[in-house]
C-alpha positions, 0 to 999 in steps of 0.5 A: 404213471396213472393208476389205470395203467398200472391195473393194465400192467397188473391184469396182464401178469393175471392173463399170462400168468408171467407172474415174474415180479423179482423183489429187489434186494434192498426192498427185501433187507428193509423189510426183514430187518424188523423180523431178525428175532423170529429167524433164530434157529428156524427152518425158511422156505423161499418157495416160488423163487428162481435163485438165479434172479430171486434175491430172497435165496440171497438174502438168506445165504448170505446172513445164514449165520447172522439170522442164527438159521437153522435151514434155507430151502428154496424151491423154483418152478422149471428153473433154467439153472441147475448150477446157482453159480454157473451157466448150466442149463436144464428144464429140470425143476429143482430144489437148494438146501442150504444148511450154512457155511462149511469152509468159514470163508462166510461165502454160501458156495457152491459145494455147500448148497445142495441142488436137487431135482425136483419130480415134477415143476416145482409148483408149490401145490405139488405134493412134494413142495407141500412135503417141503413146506411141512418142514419149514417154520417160516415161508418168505418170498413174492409169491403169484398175485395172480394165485395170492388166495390159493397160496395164502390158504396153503399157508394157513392149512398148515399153520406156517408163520410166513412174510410175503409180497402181495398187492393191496388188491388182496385185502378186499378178497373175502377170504383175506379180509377174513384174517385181517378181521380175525388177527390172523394176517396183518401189514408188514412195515411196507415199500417205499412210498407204498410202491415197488420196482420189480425185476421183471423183463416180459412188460414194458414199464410206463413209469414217468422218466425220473421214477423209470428203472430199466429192466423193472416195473414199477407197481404200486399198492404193494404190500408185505403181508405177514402173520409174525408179531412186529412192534409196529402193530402195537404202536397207538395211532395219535388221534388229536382230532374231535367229532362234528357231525359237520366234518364226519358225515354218516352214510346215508346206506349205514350207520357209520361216519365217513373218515377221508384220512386215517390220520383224521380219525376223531379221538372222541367218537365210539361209533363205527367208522369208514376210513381208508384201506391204508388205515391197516398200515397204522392198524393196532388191535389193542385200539381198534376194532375191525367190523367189515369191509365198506365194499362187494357182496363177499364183505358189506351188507347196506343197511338201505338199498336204492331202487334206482340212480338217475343223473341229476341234470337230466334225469335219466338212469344211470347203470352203476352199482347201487348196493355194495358200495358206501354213499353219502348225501352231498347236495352235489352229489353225481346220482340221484336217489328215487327219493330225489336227493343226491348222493356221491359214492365213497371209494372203499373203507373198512369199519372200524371202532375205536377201543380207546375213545377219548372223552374230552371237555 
């Protein structure tokens, strides 16, 4: 499937607001079992999830006691079932608390969990799901792309600990972007192959055949973001790679060279750098440190900016963004400066500084 298409299946979630991407049961088991020390004797909050479908509220149930939990409460916005194990229907929004096994059958039952009517429709900036989450220690679940700022604000408002889906969009988000530089969010272990297969019944999946799962839709760029410490986060990245200004050039629009692979980062070089997005994938703040993000207004300030593009061949204007964006002179490049030397665009970086430079011989 082509990146094009899967913007389209993304922006038609964002337009209908059918933001219903299920995570699969064995994404959520792969991800959760690097955090099993953090659940101990803590209340978890899956908000923005129908346990009908949802396999966060299973998850949980199901290895209450082996997580050593102390709560599972689970939120659902106008929940169709008012019975988890049964085929009773209701409009009705709801809550489940479930508070571990009772009868020692090592089965969340049905008696066990309590089901509660919620006043209003569940939607977790209501008051009385901002009263649940209050009582949570740590919020996990895949919350709305579309509503993925919003939802990490409340978040940070009330200091909760939490490990979530979200699409690698996100990151270029002024505000999100803010808590990665600060420390304060940062990357999960990740997806398979950087992207997921989600339930979801209301869009057509265009994956190839041999990546085509009936019933879901294939999206990638996805991301588990998560403010709990994982031991990936401290790993140094291995850097064998050395400097030449031939290899990295710098942009001609700011003081920093041009990396095109993360694992290509030069071990000996103290300067600022651009390097890919997926870098925050190997991100260590013991080793690096992030200065910005190459790209938008909210985040990049050139430190040249071009009158004009023209096209090269003809030498006509070329309309395109000239400010926000990271260049660097290449005698082939697509646009044509005022000053008459070409230059081709970088996709997005972030810049970073290595803390541990290696000074070879």
């Amino acid at each position: 499937m082509t990146k094009k298409t899967e913007k389209r299946n993304l922006h038609a979630a964002k337009v209908s607001k059918k933001d219903e991407f299920y995570t699969q049961l064995g994404d959520i088991e792969r991800e959760l079992r690097y955090y099993k020390s953090h659940f101990k004797d803590k209340v978890v909050y899956c908000n923005c999830d129908d346990p009908r479908v949802s396999n966060f509220f299973h998850f949980f149930s199901y290895n209450f006691e082996k997580l050593g939990l102390k709560k599972l409460i689970a939120t659902c916005y106008k929940n169709q079932d008012m019975d988890l194990f049964s085929e009773n229907k209701s409009e009705q929004a709801i809550y489940l608390v479930y508070e571990g096994d009772k009868n020692d059958n090592k089965v969340p039952d049905p008696n066990e969990i309590g089901v509660k009517k919620l006043k209003g429709d569940g939607d977790f900036r209501s008051q009385e799901c901002i009263d649940l989450l209050k009582q949570a220690d740590i919020v996990v679940t895949n919350p709305p792309f579309s509503l993925f700022r919003e939802y990490v604000a409340q978040l940070i408002e009330y200091d909760k600990k939490f490990v979530i889906v979200g699409h690698q969009n996100a990151i270029s988000y002024k505000e999100i972007f803010k808590l990665i530089k600060e420390n304060k969010l940062w990357l999960g272990y990740g997806f398979k192959g950087g992207a997921a297969h989600f339930i979801n019944k209301h869009y057509e999946d265009y994956a190839t055949a041999g990546d085509h799962k009936e019933g879901m839709i294939r999206v990638s760029g996805v991301h588990w973001f998560t403010n709990l410490d994982i031991t990936k986060r401290h790993e140094d990245l291995i850097l064998y790679k050395k400097y030449t200004p031939e290899e990295y050039p710098t942009y001609d629009n700011y003081n920093a060279i041009n990396v095109d692979k993360t694992k290509d980062i030069p071990a000996d070089y103290d300067g600022y750098m651009g390097v890919p997005i997926t870098f925050l994938d190997k991100y260590n703040p013991d080793q690096f440190e992030i200065e910005t993000l190459g790209i938008g207004e909210e985040n990049f300030t050139p430190t040249k900016k071009y009158e004009k593009f023209r096209d090269p061949i003809t030498k006509k204007p070329i309309s395109d963004k000239r400010d926000f964006l990271l260049y660097v002179r290449d005698p082939n490049g697509k646009y044509l400066t005022s000053e008459d030397y070409r230059v081709n665009k970088v996709y997005a970086r972030i810049i970073i500084r290595n803390k541990k430079v290696q000074k070879w011989r």
